[in-house]
C-alpha positions in Angstrom: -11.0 57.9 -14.7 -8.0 59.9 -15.4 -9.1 61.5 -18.5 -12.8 62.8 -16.5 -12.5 65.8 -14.4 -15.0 65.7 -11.6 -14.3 69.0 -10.2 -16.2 70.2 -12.9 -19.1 68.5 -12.4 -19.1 69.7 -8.8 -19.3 73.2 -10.4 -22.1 72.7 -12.0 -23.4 71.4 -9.1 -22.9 74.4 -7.0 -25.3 76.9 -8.3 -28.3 74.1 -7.7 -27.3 73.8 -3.9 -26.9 77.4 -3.8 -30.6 77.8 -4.9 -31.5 75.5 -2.3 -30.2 77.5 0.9 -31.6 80.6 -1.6 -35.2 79.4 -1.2 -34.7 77.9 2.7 -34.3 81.7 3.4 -36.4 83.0 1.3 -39.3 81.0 3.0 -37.9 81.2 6.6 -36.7 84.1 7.0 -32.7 85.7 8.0 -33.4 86.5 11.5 -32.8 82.6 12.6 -36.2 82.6 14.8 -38.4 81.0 12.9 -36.2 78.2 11.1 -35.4 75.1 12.4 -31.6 75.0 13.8 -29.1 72.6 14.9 -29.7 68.8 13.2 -33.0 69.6 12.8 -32.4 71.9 9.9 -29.6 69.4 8.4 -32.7 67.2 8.1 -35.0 70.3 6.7 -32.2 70.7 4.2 -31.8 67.2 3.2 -35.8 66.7 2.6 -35.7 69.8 0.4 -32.1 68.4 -1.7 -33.9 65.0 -1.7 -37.4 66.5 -3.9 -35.6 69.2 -5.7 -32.1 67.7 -6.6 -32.8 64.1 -6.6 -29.4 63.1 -5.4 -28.0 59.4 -5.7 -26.0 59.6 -2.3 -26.9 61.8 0.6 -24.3 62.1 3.5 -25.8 63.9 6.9 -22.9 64.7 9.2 -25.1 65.3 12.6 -22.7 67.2 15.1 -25.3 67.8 17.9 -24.5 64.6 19.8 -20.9 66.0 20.1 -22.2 68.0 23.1 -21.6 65.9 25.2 -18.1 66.7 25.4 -18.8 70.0 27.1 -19.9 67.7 30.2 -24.1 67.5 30.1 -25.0 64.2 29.5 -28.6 65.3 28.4 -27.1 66.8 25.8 -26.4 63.2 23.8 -29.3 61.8 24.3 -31.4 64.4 23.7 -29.3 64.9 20.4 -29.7 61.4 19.4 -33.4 61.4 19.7 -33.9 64.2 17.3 -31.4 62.3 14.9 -33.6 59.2 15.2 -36.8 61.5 14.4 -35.0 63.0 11.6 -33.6 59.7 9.8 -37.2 58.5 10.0 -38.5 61.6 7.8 -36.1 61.1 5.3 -36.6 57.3 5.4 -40.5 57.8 4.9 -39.5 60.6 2.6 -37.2 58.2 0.2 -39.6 55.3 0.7 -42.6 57.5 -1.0 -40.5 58.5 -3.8 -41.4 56.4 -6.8 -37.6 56.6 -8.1 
């Protein structure tokens, strides 16, 4: 493991993920009105790395539900519901991917 150098891989990575967020604004838009925000558009982005990158490993970090901290309750479970809705996209997503 020693004699591999991973941070070059992850540069070669880079340009593909850049292409990514390249065609998400080239489709929605700059002005932020039209795209979807907040966790819904982690899961937008992770639909479009899932059919155009074809990672092995995906890791969603969903920060919505930390809301709550700033005292409305409404705020987690509202938060958590559009997780749930999410996961199940990219569950049926992965599910009807052959590989």
């Amino acid at each position: 493991m020693a004699s591999k150098d991973y941070r070059q891989e992850t540069a070669l990575c880079q340009p593909a993920a850049g292409s990514i967020l390249a065609r998400l604004r080239e489709y929605y838009g700059s002005s932020g009105l039209t795209n979807p925000r907040g966790d819904r558009l982690l899961t937008t982005r992770a639909l479009r790395a899932l059919r155009e990158l074809k990672p092995r490993l995906l890791m969603i970090n969903y920060p919505d539900p930390d809301y709550v901290h700033w005292g409305n309750r409404q705020f987690y479970t509202r938060a958590i519901s559009i997780i749930d809705e999410g996961i199940r996209e990219i569950y049926s997503a992965v599910q009807a991917d052959r590989e």
